[in-house]
VOPAGU-2260 file (C-alpha; in pm, 1 decimal, decimal comma):
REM VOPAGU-2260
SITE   aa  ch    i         X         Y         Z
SITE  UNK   A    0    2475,1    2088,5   -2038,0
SITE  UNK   A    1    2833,2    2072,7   -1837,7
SITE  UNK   A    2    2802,2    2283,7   -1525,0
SITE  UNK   A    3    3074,2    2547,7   -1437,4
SITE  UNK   A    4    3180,1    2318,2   -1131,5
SITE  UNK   A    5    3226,5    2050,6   -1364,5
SITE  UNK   A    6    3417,3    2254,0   -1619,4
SITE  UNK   A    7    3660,4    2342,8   -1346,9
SITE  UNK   A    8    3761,5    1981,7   -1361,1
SITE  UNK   A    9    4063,9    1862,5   -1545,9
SITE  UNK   A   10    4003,0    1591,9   -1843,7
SITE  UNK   A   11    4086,6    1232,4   -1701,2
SITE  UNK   A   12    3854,4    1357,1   -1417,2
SITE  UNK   A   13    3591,3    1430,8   -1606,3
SITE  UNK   A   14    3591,9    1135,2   -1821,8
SITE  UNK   A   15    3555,3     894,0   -1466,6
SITE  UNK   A   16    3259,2    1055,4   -1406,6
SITE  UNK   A   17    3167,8    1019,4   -1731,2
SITE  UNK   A   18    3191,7     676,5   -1738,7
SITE  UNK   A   19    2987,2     673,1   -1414,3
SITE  UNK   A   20    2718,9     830,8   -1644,6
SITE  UNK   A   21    2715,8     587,7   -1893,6
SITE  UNK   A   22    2693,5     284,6   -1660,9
SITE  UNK   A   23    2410,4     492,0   -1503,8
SITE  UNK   A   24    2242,5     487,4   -1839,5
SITE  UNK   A   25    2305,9     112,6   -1890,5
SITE  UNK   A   26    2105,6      28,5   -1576,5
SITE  UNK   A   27    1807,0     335,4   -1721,1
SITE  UNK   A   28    1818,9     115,5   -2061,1
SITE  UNK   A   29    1789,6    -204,1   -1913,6
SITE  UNK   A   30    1510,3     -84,8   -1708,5
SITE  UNK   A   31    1357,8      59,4   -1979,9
SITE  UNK   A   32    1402,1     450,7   -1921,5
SITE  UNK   A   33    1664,1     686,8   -2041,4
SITE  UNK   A   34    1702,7     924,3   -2364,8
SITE  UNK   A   35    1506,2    1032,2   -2667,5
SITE  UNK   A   36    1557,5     728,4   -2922,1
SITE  UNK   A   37    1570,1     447,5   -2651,6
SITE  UNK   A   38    1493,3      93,8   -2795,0
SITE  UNK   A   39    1397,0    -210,1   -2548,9
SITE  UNK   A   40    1669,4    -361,9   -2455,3
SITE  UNK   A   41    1548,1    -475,4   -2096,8
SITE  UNK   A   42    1806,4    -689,4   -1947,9
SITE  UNK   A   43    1734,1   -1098,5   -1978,8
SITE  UNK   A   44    1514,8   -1001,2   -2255,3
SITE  UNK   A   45    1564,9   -1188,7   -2619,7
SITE  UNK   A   46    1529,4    -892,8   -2880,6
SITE  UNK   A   47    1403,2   -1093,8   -3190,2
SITE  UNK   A   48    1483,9    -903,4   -3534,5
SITE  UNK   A   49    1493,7    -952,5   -3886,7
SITE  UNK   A   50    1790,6   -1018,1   -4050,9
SITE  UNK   A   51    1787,6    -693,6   -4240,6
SITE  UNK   A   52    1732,9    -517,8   -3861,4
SITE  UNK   A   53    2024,0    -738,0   -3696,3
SITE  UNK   A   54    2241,6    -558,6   -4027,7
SITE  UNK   A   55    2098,1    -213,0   -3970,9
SITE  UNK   A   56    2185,7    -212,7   -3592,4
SITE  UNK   A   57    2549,1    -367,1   -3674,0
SITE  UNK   A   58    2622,7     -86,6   -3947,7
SITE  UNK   A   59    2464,5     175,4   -3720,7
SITE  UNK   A   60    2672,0      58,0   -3372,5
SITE  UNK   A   61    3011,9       5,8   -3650,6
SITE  UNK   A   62    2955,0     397,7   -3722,9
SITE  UNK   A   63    2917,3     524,2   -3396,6
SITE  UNK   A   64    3220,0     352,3   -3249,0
SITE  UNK   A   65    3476,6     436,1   -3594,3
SITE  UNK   A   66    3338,8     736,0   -3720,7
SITE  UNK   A   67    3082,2     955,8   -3513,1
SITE  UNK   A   68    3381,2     911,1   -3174,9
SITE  UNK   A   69    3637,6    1052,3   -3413,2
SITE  UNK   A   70    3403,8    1320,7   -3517,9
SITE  UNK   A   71    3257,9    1468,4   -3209,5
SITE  UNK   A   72    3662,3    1407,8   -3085,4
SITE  UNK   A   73    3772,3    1653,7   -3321,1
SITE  UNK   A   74    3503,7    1903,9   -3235,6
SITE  UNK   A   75    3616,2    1873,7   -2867,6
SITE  UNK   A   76    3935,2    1941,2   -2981,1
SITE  UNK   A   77    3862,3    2195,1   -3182,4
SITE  UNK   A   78    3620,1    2402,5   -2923,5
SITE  UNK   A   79    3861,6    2368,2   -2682,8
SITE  UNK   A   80    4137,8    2540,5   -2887,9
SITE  UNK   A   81    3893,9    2812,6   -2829,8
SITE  UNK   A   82    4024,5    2881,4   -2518,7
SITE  UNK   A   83    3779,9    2957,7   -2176,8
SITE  UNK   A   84    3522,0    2686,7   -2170,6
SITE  UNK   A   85    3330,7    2844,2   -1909,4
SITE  UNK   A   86    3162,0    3031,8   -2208,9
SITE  UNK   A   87    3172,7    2794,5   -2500,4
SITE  UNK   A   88    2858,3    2740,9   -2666,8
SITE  UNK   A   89    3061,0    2478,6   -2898,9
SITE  UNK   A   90    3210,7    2318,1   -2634,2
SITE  UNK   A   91    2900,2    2232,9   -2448,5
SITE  UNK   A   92    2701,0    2138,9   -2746,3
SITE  UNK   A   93    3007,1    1899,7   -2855,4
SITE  UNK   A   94    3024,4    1713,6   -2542,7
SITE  UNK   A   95    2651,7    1712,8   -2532,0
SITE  UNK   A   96    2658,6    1505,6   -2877,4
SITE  UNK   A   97    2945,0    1327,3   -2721,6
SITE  UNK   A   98    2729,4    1204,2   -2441,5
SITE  UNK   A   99    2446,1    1093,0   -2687,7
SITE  UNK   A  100    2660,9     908,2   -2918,1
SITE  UNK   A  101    2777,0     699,8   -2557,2
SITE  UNK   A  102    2412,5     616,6   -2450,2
SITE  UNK   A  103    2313,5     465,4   -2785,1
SITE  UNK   A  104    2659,7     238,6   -2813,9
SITE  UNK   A  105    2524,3     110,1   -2525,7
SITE  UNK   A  106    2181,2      87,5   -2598,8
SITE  UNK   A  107    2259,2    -137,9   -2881,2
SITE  UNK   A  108    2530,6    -302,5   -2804,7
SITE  UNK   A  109    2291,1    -435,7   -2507,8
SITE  UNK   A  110    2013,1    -526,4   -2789,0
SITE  UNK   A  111    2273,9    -725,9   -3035,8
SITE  UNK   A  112    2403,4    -865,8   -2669,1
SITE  UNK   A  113    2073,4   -1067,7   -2662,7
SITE  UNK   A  114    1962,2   -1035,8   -3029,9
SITE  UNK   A  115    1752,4   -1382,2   -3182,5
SITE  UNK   A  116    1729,8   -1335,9   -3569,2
SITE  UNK   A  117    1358,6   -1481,8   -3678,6
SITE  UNK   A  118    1531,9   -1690,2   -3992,9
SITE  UNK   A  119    1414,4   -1970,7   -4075,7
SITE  UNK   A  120    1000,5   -1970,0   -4014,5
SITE  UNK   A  121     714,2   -2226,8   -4154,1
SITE  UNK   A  122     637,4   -2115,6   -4528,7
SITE  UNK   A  123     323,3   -1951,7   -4516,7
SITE  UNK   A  124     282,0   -1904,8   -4122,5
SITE  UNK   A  125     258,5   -1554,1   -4019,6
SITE  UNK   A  126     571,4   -1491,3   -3843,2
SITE  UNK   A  127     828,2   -1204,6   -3763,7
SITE  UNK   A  128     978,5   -1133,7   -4096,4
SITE  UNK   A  129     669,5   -1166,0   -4313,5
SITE  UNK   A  130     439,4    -937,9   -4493,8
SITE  UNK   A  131      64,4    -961,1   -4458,7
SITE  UNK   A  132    -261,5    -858,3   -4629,8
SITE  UNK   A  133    -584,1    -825,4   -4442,6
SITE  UNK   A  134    -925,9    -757,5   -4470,4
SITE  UNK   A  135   -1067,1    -505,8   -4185,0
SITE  UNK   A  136   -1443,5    -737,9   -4199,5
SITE  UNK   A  137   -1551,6    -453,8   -4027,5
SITE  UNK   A  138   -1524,4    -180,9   -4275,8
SITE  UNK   A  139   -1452,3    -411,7   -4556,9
SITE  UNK   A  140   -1155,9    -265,5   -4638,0
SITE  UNK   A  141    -785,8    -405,0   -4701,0
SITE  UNK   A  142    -473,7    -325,5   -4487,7
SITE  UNK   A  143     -95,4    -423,9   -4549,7
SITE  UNK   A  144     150,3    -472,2   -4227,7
SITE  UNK   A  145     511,7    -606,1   -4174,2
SITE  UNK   A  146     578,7    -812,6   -3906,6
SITE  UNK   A  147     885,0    -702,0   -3727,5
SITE  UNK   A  148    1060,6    -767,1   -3355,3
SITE  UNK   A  149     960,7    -437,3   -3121,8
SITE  UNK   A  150    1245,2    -277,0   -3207,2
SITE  UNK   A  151    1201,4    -225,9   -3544,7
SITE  UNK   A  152     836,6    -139,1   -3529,5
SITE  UNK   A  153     748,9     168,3   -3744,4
SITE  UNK   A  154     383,2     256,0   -3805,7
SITE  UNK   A  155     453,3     492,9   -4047,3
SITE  UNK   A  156     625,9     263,1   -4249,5
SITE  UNK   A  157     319,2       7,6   -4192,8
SITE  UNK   A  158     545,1    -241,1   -3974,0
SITE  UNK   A  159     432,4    -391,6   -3641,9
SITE  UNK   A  160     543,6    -540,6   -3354,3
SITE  UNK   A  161     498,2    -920,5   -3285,8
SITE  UNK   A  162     442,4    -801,2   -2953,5
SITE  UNK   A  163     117,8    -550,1   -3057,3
SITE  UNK   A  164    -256,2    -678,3   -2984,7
SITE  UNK   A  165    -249,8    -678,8   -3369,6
SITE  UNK   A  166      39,2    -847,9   -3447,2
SITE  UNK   A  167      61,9   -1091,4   -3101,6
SITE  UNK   A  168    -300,5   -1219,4   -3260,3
SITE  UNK   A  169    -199,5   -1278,6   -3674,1
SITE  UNK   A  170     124,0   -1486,8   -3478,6
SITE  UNK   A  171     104,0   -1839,8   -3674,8
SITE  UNK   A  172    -223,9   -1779,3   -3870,4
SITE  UNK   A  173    -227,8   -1862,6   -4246,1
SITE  UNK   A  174    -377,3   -1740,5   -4562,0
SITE  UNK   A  175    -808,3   -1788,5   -4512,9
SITE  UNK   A  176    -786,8   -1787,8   -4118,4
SITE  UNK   A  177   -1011,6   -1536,8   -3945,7
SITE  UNK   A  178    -811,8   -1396,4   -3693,8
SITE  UNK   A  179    -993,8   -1188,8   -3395,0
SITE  UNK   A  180    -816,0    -882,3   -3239,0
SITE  UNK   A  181    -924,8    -751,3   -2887,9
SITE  UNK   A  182    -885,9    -364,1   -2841,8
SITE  UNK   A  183   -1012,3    -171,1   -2536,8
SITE  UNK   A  184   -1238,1     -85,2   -2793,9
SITE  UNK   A  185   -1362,8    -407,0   -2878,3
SITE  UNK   A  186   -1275,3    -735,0   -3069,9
SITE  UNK   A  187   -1129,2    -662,6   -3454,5
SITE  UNK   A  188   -1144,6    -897,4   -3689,6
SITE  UNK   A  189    -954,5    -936,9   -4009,5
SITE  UNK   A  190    -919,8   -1232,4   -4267,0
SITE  UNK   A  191    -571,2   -1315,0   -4384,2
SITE  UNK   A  192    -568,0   -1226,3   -4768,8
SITE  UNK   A  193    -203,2   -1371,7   -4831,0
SITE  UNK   A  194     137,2   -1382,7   -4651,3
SITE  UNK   A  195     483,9   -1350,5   -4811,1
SITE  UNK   A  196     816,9   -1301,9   -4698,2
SITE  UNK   A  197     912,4    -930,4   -4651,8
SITE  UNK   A  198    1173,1    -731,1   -4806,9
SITE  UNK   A  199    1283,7    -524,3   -4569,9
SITE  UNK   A  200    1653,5    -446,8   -4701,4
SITE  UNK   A  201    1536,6    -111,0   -4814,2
């Protein structure tokens, strides 16, 4: 929320201490803190992705900068027309949105700053990109994950990071390997059942 002091201001000077806020958040990103939704984008760091991930972040950064800015401009506008701000609910909540739309053109316009897209990897070798299809030796059951860069990891969606105990260990491994997996519980071990290239343009 905008306090009243900072309400008081007039609009150019609010905006330079805006800007000061964003460059605040820059240096929160790269050190891996900030908002709800951040992404790792720690400075130096190569963000490997898919190419389907690399397109998702373009379109998403493309839509923030042409049409959510317009947007939450026009509410600004809009609320504003209202007349006192000291008391506008739509005012705050617009500049709010405003604000969140700023932190995440930076957050990924520092991840496609140092963005690797995993291309071109050995056929068959487990790598970023691929789909994979285990057997749990343990309980003698079969699981399914994508590999994906850390940024696009989504458990729900069954897709892991290269950079998880599970995923850091199938790295390279073929159909037929036995591939051990050490947990703080204990060592997991899975057999690779087959590996394909993922489609992950859904």
């Amino acid at each position: 929320m905008i306090s009243a002091r900072n309400k008081d201001r007039t609009e150019p000077d609010f905006f330079r201490g805006f800007r000061k806020q964003i460059k605040d958040q820059q240096k929160k990103v790269q050190q891996g803190k900030g908002s709800k939704g951040l992404i790792d984008v720690a400075e130096g760091k190569k963000n490997l992705l898919t190419r389907a991930g690399l397109n998702k972040y373009e379109a998403e950064l493309h839509d923030l900068k042409v049409n959510r800015r317009q947007e939450i401009a026009g509410k600004i506008k809009e609320a504003r027309e209202q007349g006192d701000l000291s008391e506008n609910a739509e005012y705050d909540a617009a500049k709010d949105e405003q604000r969140e739309i700023e932190e995440r053109i930076v957050q990924l316009e520092l991840l496609l700053k140092n963005a690797e897209v995993v291309d071109d990897t050995e056929e068959g070798s487990i790598n970023i990109g691929c789909h994979v299809k285990l057997l749990d030796k343990e309980f003698d059951e079969e699981v399914e994950y994508t590999i994906v860069g850390s940024t696009e990891a989504n458990s729900l969606q069954g897709k892991i990071s290269n950079e998880s105990p599970v995923g850091k260990a199938l790295l390279h491994h073929r159909e037929g390997d036995t591939v051990e997996v050490e947990t703080q519980n204990g060592v997991l071990q899975f057999t690779v059942l087959s590996v394909e290239k993922a489609n992950l343009e859904d």
